[in-house]
ZAMARGU-4260 file (C-alpha; in steps of 0.2 Angstrom, whole numbers, plus 5000, padded with zeros to 4 digits):
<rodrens>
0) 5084/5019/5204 | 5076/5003/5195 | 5088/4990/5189 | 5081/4978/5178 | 5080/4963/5184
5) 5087/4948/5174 | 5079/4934/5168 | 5087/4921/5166 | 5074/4913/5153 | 5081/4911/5138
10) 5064/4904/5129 | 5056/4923/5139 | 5069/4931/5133 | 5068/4925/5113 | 5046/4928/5114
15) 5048/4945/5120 | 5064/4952/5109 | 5054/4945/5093 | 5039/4956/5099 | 5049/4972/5102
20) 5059/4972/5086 | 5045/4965/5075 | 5035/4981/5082 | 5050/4990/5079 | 5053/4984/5062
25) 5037/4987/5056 | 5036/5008/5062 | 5055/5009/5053 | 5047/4999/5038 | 5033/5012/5039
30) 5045/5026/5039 | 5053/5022/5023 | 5069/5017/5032 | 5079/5002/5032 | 5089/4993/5051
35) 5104/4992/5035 | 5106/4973/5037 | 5095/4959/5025 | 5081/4967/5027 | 5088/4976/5010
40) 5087/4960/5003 | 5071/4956/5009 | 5063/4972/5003 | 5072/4969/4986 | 5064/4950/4985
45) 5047/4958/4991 | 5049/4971/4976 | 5050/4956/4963 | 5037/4943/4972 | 5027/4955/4977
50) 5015/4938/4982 | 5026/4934/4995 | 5023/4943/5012 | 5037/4951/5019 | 5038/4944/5035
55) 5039/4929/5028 | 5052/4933/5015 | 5062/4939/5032 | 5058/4923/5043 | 5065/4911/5024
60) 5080/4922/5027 | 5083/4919/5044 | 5082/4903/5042 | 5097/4901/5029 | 5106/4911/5042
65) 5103/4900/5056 | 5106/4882/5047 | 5124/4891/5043 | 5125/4896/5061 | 5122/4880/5068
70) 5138/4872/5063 | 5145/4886/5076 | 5134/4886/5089 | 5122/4871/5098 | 5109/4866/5090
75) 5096/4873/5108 | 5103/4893/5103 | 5099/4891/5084 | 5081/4885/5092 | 5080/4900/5102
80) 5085/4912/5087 | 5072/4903/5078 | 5059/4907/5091 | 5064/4924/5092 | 5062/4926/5070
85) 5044/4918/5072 | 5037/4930/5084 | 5045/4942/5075 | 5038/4938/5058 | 5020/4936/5066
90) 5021/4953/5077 | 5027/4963/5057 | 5012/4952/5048 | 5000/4958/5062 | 5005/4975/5059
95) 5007/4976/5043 | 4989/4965/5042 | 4980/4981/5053 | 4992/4998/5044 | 4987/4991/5026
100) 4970/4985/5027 | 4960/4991/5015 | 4943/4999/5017 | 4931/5003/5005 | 4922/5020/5005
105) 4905/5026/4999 | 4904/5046/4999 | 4887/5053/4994 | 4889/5070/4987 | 4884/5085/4976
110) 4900/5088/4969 | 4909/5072/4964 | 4919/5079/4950 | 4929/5089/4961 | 4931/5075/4976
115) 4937/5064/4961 | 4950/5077/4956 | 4955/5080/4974 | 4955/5060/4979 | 4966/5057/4964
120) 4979/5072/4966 | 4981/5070/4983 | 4979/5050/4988 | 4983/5044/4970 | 4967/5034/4970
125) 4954/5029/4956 | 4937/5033/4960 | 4921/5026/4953 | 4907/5038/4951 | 4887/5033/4951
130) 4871/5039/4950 | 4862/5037/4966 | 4844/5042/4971 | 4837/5042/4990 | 4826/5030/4995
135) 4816/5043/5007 | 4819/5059/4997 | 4818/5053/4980 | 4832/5067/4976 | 4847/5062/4966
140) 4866/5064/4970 | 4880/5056/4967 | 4889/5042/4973 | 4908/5042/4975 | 4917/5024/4979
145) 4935/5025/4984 | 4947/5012/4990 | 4958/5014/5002 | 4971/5009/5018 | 4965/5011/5034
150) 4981/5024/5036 | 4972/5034/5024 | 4955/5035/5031 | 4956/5051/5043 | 4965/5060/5025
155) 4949/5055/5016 | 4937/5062/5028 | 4948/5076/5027 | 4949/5081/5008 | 4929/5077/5007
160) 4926/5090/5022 | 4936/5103/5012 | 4924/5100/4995 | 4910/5096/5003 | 4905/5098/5021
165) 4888/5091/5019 | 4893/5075/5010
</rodrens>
């Protein structure tokens, strides 16, 4: 049987509980769950300022919390709390900077009307359709841009597939 071993490194101890539950944070956040405590609030505040990153709207709360905790506690476990929220934030920004990336996509097709109508119904994306003519064979097509996340990436090579194998 393995027993954990214990640290006894407080400063360890705040890096790596910031990483775990930012990484677990961010999948619940990506689940369209909540943990039930302020991140309510923060996805509220996220919902009106939409400017402001939500990791950082969480790291601003923390902080509040942790300047009215101090006149509990010492002032070296508030420090470690605040270690803890920084990695935290910067493990969710980091996530959320590589799930919501977003990519732009060139599809060269015969039948862009019917891309666009399934790219619209099913991602709820705009689509700019072009003329385009091939440089080498002088024949003209169509030319379908289409942003999107990188989540969505592998759906869009899937609905393109299912209109048009060749494009």
């Amino acid at each position: 049987q393995i027993v954990p071993e214990s640290l006894n490194d407080p400063l360890v101890a705040s890096i790596f509980a910031g990483l775990v539950s930012g990484l677990a944070m961010a999948l619940i956040f990506f689940g369209g769950a909540s943990t039930g405590g302020l991140d309510i609030l923060g996805k509220f505040f996220f919902a009106r300022f939409h400017n402001w990153p939500l990791p950082r709207i969480f790291l601003i709360q923390d902080l509040v919390i942790y300047i009215l905790v101090w006149w509990v506690f010492d002032l070296k476990h508030v420090m470690y709390a605040l270690i803890m929220s920084f990695v935290r934030a910067k493990a969710l920004q980091t996530v959320y900077s590589f799930y919501s990336a977003s990519k732009q996509c060139i599809i060269i097709c015969e039948k862009a009307d019917e891309i666009n109508e399934v790219i619209t119904k099913e991602l709820g994306r705009g689509v700019t359709i072009l003329d385009a003519r091939g440089g080498y064979s002088n024949r003209t097509k169509k030319m379908v841009y289409v942003v999107v996340q990188n989540n969505e990436i592998v759906r869009l090579q899937e609905i393109v597939s299912s209109v048009e194998p060749n494009a």
